[in-house]
N, CA, C and O of each residue as an XYZ file, in Angstrom:
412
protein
N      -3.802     14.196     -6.279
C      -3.203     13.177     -5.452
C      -4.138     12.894     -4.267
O      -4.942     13.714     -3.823
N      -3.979     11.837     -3.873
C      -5.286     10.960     -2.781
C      -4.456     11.179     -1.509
O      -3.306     10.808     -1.275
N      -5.111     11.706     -0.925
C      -4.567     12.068      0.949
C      -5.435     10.853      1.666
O      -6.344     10.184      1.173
N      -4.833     10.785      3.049
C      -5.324      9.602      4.187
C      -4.892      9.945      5.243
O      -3.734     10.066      5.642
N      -5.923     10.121      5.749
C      -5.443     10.197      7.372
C      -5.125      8.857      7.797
O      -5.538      7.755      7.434
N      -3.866      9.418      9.090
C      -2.983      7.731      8.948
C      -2.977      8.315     10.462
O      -3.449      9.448     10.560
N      -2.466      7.651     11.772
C      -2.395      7.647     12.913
C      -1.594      9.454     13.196
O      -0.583      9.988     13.651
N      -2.977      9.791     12.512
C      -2.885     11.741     13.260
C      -2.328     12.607     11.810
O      -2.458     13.831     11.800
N      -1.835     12.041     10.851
C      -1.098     12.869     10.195
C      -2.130     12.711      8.462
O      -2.759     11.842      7.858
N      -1.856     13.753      8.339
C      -2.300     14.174      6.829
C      -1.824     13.356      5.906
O      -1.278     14.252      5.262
N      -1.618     12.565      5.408
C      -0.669     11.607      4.432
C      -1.153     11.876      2.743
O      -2.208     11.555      2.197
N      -0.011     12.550      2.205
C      -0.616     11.877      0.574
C      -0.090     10.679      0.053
O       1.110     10.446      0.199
N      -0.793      9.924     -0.508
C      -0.808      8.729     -0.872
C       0.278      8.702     -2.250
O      -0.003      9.437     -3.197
N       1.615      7.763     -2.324
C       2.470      8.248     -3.394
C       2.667      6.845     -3.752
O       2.565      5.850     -3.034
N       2.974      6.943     -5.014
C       2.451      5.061     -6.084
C       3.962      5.191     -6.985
O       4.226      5.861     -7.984
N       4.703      4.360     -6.268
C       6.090      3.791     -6.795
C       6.284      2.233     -7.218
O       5.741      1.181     -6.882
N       7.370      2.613     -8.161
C       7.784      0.854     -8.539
C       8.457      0.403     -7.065
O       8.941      1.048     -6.136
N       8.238     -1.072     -7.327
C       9.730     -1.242     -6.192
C      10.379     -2.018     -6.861
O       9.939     -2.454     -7.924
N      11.384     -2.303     -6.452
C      12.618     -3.463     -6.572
C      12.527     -4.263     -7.920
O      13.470     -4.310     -8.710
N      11.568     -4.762     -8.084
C      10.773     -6.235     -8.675
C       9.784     -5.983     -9.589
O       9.076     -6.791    -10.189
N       9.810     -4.122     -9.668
C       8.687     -3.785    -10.543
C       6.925     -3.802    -10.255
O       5.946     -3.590    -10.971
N       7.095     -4.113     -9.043
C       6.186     -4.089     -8.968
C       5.542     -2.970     -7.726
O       6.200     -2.615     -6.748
N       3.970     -2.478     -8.053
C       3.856     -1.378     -7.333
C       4.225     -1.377     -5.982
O       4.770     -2.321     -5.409
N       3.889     -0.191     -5.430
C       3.983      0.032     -4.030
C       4.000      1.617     -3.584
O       4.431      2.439     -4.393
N       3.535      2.033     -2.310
C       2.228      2.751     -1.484
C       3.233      3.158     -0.383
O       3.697      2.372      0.443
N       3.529      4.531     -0.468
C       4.095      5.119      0.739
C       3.161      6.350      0.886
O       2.482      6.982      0.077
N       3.411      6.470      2.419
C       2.808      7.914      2.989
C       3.507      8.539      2.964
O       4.712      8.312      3.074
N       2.904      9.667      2.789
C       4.122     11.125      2.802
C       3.408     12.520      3.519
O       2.221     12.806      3.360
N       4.154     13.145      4.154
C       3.234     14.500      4.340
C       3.542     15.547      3.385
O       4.592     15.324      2.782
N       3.062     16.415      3.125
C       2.825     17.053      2.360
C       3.989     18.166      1.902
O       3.887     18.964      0.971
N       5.228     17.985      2.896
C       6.504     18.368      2.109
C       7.170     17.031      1.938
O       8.219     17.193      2.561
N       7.182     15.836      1.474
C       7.734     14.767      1.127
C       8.136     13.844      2.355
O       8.883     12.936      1.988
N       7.947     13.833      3.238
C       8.622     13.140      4.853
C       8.016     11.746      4.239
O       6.994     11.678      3.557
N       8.634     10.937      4.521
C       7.923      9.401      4.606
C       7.459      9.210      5.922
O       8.221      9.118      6.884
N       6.061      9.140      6.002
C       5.527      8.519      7.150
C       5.666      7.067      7.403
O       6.121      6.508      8.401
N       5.033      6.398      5.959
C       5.337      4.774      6.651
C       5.319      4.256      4.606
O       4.638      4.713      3.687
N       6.077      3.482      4.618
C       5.892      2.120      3.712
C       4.644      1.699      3.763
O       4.554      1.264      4.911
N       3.464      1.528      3.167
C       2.614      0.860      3.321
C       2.395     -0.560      2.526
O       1.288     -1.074      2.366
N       3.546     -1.068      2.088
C       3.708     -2.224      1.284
C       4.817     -2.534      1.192
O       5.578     -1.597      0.951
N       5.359     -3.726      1.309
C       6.364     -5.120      0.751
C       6.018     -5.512     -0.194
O       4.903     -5.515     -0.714
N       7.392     -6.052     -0.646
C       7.150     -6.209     -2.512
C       8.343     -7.539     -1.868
O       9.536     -7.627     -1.578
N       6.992     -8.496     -1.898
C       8.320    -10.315     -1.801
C       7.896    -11.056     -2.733
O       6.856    -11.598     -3.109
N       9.207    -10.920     -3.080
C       9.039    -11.456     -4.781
C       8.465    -12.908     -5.105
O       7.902    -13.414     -6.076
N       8.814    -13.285     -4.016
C       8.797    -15.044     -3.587
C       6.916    -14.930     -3.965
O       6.449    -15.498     -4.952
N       6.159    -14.218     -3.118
C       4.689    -14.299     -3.778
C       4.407    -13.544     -4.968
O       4.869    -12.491     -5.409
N       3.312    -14.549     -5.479
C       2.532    -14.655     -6.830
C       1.982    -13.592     -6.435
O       1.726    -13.514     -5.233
N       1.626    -12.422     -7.362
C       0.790    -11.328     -7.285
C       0.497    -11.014     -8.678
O       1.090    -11.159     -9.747
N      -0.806    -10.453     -8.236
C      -1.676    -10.099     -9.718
C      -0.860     -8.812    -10.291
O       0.005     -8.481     -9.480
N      -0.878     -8.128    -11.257
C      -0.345     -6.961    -11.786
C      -1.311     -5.932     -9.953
O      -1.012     -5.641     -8.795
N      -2.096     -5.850    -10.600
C      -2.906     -5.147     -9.731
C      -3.101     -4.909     -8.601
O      -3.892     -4.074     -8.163
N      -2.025     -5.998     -7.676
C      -2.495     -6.433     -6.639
C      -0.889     -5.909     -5.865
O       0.174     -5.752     -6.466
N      -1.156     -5.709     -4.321
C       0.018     -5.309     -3.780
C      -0.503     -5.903     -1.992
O      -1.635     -6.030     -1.526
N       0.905     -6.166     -1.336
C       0.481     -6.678     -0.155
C       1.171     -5.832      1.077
O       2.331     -5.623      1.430
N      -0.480     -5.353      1.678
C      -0.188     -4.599      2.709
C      -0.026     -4.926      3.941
O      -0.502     -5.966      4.396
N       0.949     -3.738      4.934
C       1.154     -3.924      5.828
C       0.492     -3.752      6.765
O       0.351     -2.549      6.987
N      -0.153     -4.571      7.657
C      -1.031     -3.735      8.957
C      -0.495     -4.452     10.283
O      -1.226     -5.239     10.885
N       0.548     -4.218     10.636
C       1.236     -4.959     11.858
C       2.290     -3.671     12.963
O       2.875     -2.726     12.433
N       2.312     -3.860     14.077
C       2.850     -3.433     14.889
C       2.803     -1.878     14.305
O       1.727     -1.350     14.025
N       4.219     -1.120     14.131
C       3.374      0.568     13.548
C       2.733      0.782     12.504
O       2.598      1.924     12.062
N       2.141     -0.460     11.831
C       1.264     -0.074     10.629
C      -0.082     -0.526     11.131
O      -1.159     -0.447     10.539
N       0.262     -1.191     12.766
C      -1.441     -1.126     12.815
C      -2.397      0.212     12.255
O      -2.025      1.375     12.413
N      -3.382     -0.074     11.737
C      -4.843      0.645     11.202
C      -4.710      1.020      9.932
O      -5.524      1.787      9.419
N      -3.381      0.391      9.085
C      -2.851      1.405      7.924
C      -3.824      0.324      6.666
O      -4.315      0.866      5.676
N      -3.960     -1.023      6.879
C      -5.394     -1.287      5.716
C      -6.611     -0.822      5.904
O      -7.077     -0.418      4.839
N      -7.411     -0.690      6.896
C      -8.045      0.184      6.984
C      -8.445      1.647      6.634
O      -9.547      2.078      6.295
N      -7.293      2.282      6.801
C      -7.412      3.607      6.378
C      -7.216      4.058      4.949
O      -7.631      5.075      4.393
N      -6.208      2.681      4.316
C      -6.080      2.805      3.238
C      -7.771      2.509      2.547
O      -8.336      3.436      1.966
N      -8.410      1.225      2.688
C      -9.182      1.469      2.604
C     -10.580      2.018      2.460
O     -11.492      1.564      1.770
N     -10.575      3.262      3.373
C     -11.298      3.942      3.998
C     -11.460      5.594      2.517
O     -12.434      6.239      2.131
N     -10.093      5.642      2.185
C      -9.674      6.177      1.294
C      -9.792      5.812     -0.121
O      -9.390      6.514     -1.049
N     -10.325      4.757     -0.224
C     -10.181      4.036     -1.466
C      -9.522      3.439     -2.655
O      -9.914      3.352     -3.818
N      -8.085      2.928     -1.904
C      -7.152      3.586     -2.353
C      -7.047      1.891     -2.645
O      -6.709      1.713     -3.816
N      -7.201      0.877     -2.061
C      -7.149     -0.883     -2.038
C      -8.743     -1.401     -1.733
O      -9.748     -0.765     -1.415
N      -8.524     -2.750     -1.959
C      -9.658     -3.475     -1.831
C      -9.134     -5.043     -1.254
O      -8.543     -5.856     -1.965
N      -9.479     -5.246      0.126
C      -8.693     -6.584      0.202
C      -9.209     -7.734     -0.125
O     -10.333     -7.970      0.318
N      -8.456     -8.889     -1.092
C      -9.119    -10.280     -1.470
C      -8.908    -10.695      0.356
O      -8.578    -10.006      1.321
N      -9.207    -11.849      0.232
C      -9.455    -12.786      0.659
C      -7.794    -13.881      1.278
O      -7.803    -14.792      2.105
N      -6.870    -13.456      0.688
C      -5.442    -14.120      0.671
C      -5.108    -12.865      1.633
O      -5.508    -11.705      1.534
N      -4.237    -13.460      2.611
C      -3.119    -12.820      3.292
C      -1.901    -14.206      3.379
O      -2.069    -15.426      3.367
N      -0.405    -13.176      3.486
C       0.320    -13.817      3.634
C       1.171    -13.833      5.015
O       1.224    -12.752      5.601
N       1.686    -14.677      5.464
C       2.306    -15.207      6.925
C       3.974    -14.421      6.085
O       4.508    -14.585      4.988
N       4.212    -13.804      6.974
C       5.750    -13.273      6.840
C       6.493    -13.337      8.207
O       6.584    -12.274      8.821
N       7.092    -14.574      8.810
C       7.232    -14.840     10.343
C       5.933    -14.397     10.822
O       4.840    -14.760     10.386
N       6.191    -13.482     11.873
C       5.293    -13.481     12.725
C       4.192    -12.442     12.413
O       3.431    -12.059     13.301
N       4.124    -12.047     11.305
C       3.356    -10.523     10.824
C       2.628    -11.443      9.742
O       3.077    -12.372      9.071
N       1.327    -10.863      9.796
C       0.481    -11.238      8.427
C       0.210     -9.818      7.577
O      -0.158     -8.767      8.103
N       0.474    -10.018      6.143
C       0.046     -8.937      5.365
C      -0.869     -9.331      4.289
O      -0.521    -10.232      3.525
N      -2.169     -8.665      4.128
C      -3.007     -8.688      3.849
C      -3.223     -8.534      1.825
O      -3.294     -7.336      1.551
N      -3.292     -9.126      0.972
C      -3.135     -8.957     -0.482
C      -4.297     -7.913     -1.017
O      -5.503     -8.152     -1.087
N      -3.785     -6.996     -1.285
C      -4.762     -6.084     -1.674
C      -5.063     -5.965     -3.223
O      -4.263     -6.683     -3.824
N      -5.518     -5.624     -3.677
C      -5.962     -4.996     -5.063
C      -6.284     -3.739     -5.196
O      -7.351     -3.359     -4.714
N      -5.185     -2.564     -6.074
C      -5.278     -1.657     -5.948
C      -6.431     -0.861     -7.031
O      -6.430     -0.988     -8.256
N      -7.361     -0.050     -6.249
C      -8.596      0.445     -7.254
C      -8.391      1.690     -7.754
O      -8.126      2.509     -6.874
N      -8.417      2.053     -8.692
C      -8.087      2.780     -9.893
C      -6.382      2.155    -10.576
O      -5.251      2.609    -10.403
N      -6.786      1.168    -11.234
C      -5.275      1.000    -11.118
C      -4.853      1.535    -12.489
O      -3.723      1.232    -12.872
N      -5.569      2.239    -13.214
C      -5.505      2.128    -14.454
C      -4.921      3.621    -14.288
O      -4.135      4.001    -15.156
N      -5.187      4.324    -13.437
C      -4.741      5.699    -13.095
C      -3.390      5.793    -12.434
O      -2.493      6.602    -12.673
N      -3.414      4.826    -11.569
C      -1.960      4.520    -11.224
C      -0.922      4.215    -12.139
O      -0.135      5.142    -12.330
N      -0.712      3.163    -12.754
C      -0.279      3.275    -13.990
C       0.431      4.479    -14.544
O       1.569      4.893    -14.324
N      -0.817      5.073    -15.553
C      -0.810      6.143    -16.088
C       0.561      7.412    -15.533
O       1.526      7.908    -16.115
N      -0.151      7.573    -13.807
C       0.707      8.340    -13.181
C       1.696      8.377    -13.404
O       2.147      9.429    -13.858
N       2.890      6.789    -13.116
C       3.924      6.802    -13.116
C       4.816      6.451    -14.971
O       5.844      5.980    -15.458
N       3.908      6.896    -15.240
C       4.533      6.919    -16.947
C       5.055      7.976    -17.068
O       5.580      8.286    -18.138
């Protein structure tokens, strides 16, 4: 499992369906605590299988980044306006492992 340092804390990186079936990226410490959601799943946007849209606003400031940093996303070029928060469309890398995981 892929760890990230997230604003001080050890995080392992945990790869769930959501709602709509489609993926999504929570932090956890290492006895299960949820640190943060690192993704919305709005159904209303078009998304690739592959692709998931992250949060980096108010307490998720630095959280694409770090996800990043980790290797965990890759951001296109599309972000989306959600009121007043923009979240960034990522593409998740290894996705073929992700997958797999949750089979």
């Amino acid at each position: 499992m892929k760890t990230v340092q997230y604003q001080g804390w050890n995080c392992q990186i945990v790869f769930e369906r959501g709602k709509n079936d489609r993926l999504a990226i929570q932090l956890k410490t290492e006895l299960g605590t949820l640190i943060t959601q690192a993704t919305l799943d709005l159904s209303y946007v078009p998304l690739q299988v592959d692709e998931v849209l992250v949060k980096d606003f108010d307490e998720n400031e630095g959280l694409l980044a770090s996800l990043v940093e980790a290797e965990v996303v890759e951001p296109t070029e599309m972000t989306i306006r959600e009121g007043k928060d923009v979240l960034h469309v990522c593409r998740l890398l290894d996705f073929e492992d992700v997958i797999a995981s949750l089979e």
